[in-house]
Backbone bond lengths (Angstrom), bond angles and torsions (degrees), N, CA, C in turn:
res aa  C-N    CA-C-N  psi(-1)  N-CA   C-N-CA  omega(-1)  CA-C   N-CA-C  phi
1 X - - - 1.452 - - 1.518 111.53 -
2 X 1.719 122.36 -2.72 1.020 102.00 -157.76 1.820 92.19 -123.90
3 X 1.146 96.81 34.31 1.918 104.08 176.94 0.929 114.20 -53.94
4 X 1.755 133.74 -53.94 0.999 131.98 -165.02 1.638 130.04 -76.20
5 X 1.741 86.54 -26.52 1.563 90.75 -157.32 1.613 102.84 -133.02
6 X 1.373 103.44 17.99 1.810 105.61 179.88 1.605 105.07 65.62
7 X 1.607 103.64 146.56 1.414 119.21 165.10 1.538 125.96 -51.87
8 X 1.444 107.66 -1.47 1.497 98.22 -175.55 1.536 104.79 -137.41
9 X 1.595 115.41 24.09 1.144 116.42 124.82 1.767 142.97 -49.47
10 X 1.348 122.54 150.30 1.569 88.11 -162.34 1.177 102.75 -88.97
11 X 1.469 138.30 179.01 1.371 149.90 -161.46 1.569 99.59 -78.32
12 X 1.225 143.63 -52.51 1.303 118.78 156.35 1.616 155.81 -6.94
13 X 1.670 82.79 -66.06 1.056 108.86 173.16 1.823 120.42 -81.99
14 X 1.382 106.57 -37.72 1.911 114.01 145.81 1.454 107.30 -28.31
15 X 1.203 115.35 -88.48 1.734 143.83 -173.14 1.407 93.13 -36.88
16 X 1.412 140.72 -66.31 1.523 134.64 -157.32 2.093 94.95 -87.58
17 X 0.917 122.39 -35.80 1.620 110.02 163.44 1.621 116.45 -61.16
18 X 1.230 126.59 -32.95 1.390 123.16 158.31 1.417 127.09 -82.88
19 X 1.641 124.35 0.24 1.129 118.16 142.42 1.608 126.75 -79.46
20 X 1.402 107.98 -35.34 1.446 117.34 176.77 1.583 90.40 -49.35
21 X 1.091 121.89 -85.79 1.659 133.49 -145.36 1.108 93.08 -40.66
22 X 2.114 129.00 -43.37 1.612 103.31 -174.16 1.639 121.12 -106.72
23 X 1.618 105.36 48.42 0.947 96.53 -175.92 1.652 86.29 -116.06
24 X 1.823 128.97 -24.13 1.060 164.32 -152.60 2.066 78.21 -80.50
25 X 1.714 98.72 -85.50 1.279 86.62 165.90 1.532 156.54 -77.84
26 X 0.994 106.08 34.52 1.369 120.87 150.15 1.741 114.05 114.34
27 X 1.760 104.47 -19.80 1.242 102.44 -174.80 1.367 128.66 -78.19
28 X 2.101 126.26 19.17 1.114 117.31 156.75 1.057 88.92 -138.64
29 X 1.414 123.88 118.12 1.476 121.58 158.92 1.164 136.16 -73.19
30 X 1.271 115.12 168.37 1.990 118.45 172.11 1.414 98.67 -39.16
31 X 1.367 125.71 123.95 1.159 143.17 135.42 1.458 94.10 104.32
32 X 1.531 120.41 10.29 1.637 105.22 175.51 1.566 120.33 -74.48
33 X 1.339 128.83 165.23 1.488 101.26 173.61 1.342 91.90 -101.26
34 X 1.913 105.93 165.35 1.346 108.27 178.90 1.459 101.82 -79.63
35 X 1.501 123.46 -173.16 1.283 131.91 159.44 1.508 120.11 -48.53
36 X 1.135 138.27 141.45 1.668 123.81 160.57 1.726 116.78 -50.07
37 X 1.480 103.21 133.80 1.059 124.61 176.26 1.564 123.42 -17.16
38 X 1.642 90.88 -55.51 1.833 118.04 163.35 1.370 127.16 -35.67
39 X 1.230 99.88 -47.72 1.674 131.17 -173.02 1.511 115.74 -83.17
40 X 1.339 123.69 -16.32 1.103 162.91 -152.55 1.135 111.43 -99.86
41 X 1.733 108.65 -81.35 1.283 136.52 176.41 1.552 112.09 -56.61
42 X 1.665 108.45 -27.03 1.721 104.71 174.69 1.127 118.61 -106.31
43 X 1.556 120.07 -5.53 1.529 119.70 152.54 1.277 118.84 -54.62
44 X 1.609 120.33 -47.90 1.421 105.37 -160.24 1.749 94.80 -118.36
45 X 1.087 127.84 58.98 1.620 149.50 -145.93 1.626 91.77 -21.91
46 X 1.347 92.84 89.30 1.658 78.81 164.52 1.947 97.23 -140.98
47 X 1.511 120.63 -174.46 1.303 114.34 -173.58 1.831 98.04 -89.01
48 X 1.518 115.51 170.22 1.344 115.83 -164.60 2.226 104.09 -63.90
49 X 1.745 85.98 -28.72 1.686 82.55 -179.53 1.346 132.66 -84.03
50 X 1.495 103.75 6.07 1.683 108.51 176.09 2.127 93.45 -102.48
51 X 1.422 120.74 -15.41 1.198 111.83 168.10 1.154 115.95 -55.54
52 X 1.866 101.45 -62.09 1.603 110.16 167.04 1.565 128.02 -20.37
53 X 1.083 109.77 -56.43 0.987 123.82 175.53 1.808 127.62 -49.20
54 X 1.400 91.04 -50.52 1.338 83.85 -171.23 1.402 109.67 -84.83
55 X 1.557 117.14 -21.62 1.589 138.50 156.82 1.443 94.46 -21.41
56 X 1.615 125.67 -77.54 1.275 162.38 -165.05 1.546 112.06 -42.69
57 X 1.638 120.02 -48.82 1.212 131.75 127.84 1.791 137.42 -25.82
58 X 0.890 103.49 -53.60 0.836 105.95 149.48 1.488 162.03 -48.84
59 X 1.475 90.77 -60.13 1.652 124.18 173.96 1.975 95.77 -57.34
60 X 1.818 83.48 -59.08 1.790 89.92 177.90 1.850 116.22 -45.29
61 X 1.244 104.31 -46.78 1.668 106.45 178.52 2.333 108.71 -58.83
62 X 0.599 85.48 -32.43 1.599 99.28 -178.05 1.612 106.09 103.93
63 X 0.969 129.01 -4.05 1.610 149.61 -177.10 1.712 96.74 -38.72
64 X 1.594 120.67 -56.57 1.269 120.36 -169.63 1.524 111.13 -126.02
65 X 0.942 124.84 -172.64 1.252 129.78 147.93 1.530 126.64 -158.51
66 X 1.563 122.64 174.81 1.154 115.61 -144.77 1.684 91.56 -115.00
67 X 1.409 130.57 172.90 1.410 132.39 179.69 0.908 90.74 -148.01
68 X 1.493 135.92 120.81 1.527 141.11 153.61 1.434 106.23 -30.51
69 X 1.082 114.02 138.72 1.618 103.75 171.91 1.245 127.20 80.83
70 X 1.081 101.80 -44.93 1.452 103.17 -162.10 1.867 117.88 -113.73
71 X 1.336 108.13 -31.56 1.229 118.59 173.02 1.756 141.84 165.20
72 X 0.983 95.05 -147.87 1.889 91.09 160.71 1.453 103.13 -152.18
73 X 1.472 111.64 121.52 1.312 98.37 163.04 1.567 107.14 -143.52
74 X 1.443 107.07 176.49 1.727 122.93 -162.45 1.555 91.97 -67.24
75 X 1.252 105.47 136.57 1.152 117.36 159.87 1.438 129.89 -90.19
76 X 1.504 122.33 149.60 1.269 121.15 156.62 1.588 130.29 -9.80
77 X 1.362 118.95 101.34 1.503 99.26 169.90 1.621 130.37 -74.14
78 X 1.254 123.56 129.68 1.507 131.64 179.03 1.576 117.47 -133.16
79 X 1.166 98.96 -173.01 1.381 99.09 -147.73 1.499 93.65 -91.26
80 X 1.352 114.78 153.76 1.656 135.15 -167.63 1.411 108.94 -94.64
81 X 1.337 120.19 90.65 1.399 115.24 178.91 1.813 109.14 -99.83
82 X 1.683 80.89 136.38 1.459 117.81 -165.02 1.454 113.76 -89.99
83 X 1.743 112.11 111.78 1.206 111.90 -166.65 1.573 122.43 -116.14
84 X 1.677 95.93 23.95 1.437 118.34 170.16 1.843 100.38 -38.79
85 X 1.880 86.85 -67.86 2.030 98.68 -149.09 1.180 110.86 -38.15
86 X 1.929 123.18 -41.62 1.202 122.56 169.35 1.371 128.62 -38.77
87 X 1.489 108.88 -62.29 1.456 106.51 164.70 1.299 141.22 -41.82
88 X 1.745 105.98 -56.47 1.512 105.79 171.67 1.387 118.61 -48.63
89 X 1.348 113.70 -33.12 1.807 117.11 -169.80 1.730 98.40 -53.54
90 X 1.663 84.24 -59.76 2.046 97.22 -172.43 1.356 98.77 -52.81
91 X 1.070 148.63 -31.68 1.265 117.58 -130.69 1.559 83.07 -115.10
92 X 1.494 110.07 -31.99 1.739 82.79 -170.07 2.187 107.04 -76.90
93 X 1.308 89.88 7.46 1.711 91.64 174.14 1.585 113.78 -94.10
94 X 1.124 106.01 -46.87 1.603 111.62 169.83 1.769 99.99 -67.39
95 X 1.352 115.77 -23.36 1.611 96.29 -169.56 1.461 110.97 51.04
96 X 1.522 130.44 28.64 0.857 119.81 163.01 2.170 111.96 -105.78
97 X 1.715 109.98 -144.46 1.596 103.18 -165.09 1.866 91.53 -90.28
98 X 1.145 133.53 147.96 1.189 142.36 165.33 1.207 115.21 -32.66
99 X 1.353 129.48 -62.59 1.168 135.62 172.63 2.084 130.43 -103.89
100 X 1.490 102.33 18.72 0.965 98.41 -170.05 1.313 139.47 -79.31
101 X 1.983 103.38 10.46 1.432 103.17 136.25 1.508 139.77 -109.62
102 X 1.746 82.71 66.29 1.525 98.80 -179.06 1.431 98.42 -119.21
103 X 1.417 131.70 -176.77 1.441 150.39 121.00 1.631 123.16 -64.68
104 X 1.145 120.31 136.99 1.462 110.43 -176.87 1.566 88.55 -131.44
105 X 2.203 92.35 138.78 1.720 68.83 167.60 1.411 50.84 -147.76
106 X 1.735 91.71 161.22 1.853 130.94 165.57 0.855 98.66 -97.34
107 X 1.886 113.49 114.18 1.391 116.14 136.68 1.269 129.49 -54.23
108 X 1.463 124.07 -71.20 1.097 121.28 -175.48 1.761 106.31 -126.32
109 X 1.379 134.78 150.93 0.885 129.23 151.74 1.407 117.86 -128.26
110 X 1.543 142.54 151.64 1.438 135.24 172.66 1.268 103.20 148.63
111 X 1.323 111.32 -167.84 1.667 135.07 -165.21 1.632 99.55 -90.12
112 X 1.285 113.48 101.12 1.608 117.19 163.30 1.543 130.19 -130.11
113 X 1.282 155.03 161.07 1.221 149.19 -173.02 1.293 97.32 -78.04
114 X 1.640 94.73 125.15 1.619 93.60 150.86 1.103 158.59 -106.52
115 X 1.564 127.49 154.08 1.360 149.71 -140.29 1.638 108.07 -66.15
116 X 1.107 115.99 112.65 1.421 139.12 -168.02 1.857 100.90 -22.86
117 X 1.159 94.11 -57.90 1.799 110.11 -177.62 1.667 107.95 -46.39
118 X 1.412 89.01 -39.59 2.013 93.42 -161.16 1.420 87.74 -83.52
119 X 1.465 130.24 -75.80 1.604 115.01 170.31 1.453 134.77 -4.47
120 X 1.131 105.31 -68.64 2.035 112.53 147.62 1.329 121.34 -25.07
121 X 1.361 108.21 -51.91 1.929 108.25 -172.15 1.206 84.70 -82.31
122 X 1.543 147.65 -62.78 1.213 153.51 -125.30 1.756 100.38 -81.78
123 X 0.955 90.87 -52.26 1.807 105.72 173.76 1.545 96.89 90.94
124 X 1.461 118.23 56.16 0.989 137.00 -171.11 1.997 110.89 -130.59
125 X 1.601 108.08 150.21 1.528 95.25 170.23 1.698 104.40 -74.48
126 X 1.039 102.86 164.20 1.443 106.66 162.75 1.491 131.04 -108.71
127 X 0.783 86.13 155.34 1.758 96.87 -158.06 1.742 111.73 104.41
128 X 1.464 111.93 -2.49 1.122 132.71 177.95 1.870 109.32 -44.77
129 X 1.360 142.10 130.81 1.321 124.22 -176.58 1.146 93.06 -91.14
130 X 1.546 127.72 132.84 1.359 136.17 164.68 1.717 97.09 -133.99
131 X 1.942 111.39 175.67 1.323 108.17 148.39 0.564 146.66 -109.47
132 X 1.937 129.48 154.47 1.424 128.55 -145.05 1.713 94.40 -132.99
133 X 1.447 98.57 145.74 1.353 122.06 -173.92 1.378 106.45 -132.18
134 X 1.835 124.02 111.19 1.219 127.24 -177.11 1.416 106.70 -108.03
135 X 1.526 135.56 114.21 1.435 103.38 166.15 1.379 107.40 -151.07
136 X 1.308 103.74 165.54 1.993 106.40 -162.73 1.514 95.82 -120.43
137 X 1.498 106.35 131.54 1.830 112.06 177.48 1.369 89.21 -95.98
138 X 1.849 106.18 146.24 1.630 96.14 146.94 1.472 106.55 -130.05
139 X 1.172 102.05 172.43 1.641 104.65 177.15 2.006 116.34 -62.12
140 X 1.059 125.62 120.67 1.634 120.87 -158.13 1.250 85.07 -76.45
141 X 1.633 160.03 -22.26 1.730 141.33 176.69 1.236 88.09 -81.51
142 X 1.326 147.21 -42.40 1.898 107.31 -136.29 1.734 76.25 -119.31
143 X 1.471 132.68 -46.65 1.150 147.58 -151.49 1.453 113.70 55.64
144 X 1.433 84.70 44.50 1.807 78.44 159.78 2.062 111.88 -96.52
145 X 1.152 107.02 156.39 1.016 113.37 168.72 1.799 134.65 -43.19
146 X 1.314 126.37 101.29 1.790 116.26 -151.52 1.458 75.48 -107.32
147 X 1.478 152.81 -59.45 1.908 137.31 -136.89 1.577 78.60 -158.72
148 X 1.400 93.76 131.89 1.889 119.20 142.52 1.896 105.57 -98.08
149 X 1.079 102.99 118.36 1.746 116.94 172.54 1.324 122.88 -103.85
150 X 1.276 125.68 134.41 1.232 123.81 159.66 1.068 130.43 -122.15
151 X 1.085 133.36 90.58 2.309 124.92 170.03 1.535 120.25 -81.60
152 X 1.583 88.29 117.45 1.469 100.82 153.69 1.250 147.21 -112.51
153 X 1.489 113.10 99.06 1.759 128.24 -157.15 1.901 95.76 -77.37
154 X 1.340 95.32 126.88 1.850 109.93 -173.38 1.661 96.76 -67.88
155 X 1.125 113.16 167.25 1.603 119.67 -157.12 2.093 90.24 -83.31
156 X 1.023 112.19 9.71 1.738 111.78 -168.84 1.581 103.96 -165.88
157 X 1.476 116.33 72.87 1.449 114.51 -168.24 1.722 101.00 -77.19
158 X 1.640 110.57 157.19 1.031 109.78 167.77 1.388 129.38 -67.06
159 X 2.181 116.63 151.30 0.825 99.39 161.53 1.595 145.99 -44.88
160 X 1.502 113.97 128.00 1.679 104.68 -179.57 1.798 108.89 -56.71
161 X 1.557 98.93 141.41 1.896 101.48 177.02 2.063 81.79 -72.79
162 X 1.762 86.23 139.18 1.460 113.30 165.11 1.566 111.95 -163.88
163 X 1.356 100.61 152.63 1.772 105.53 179.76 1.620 114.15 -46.07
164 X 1.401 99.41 -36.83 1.469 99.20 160.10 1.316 136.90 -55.98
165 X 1.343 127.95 -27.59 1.306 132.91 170.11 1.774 127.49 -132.67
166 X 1.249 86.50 63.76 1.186 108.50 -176.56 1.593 127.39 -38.47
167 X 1.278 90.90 -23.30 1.887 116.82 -179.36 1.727 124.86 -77.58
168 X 1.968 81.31 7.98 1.814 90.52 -176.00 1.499 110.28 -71.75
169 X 1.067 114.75 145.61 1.210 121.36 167.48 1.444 127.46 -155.49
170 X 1.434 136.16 -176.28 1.698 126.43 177.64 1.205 92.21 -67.28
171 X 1.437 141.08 -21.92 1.673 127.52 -156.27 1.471 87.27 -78.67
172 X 0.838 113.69 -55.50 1.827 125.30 -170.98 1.617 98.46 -48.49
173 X 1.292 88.69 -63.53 1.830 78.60 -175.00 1.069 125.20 -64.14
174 X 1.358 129.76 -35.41 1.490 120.00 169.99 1.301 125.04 -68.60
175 X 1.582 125.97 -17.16 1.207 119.30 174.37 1.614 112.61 -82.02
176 X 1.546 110.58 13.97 1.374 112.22 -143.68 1.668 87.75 -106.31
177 X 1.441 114.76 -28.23 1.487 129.29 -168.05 1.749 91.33 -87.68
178 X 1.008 122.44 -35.34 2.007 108.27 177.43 1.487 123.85 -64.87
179 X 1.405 97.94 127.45 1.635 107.71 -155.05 1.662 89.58 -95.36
């Protein structure tokens, strides 16, 4: 359970990466409900409020959703709109931080294998150890949840372009990502 995100990720966040992956592969579909919470919580022995939690993760990703009453199940997949461009515009006008009317908290940061999908873009094997950067903004008035983020730095990032190395280029960088 702990492929994605290392053993010293916390158990939450374990628990909701092993729901993602089987909902990714196929074993809860759009509109299935998940198991009860109960059922849940004693599969992967944990107490009902670290389920919550990773439930919570979830819910936050848009991945599932919850029904009073009635349950939780996977939601519809749609398309992921990206609310970087806004920022960069503001921010290089305010000259102020990109997100600094957000909350930032780090879930996880460190050395973990990476996720079959990102390997693909990366042009990397997977299972490859690189580092991973998880983190969720929320809005600091309402604190609801605004972006779930993830960075993944290749196990050999390219040199940064500087006056000093004038010789940077894509050749550089792409040979820079082969492990």
């Amino acid at each position: 359970m702990t492929d994605e995100l290392g053993a010293k990720a916390p158990k939450y966040l374990q628990i909701a990466a092993q729901l993602r992956r089987e909902v990714r592969e196929g074993k809860f579909k759009p509109d299935n409900r998940l198991p009860a919470e109960t059922a849940l919580a004693e599969r992967f022995r944990v107490s009902p409020i670290t389920l919550r939690n990773a439930i919570g993760v979830l819910r936050a990703e848009g991945l599932i959703e919850s029904r009073h009453g009635v349950g939780t199940f996977v939601r519809e997949s749609r398309r992921l709109h990206r609310r970087s461009r806004d920022r960069y515009g503001r921010a290089r006008k305010d000259q102020r931080l990109l997100t600094s009317h957000l909350r930032h908290e780090i879930v996880f940061a460190g050395r973990a294998p990476v996720p079959a999908h990102i390997a693909e873009v990366m042009g990397i094997e997977p299972g490859t150890e690189i580092v991973v950067r998880r983190r969720n903004l929320y809005d600091r008035e309402t604190g609801k949840p605004e972006e779930i983020g993830a960075s993944y730095i290749p196990p050999r990032s390219p040199p940064a372009p500087t006056w000093r190395n004038p010789q940077w280029s894509r050749r550089a960088c792409s040979s820079a990502w082969k492990t």
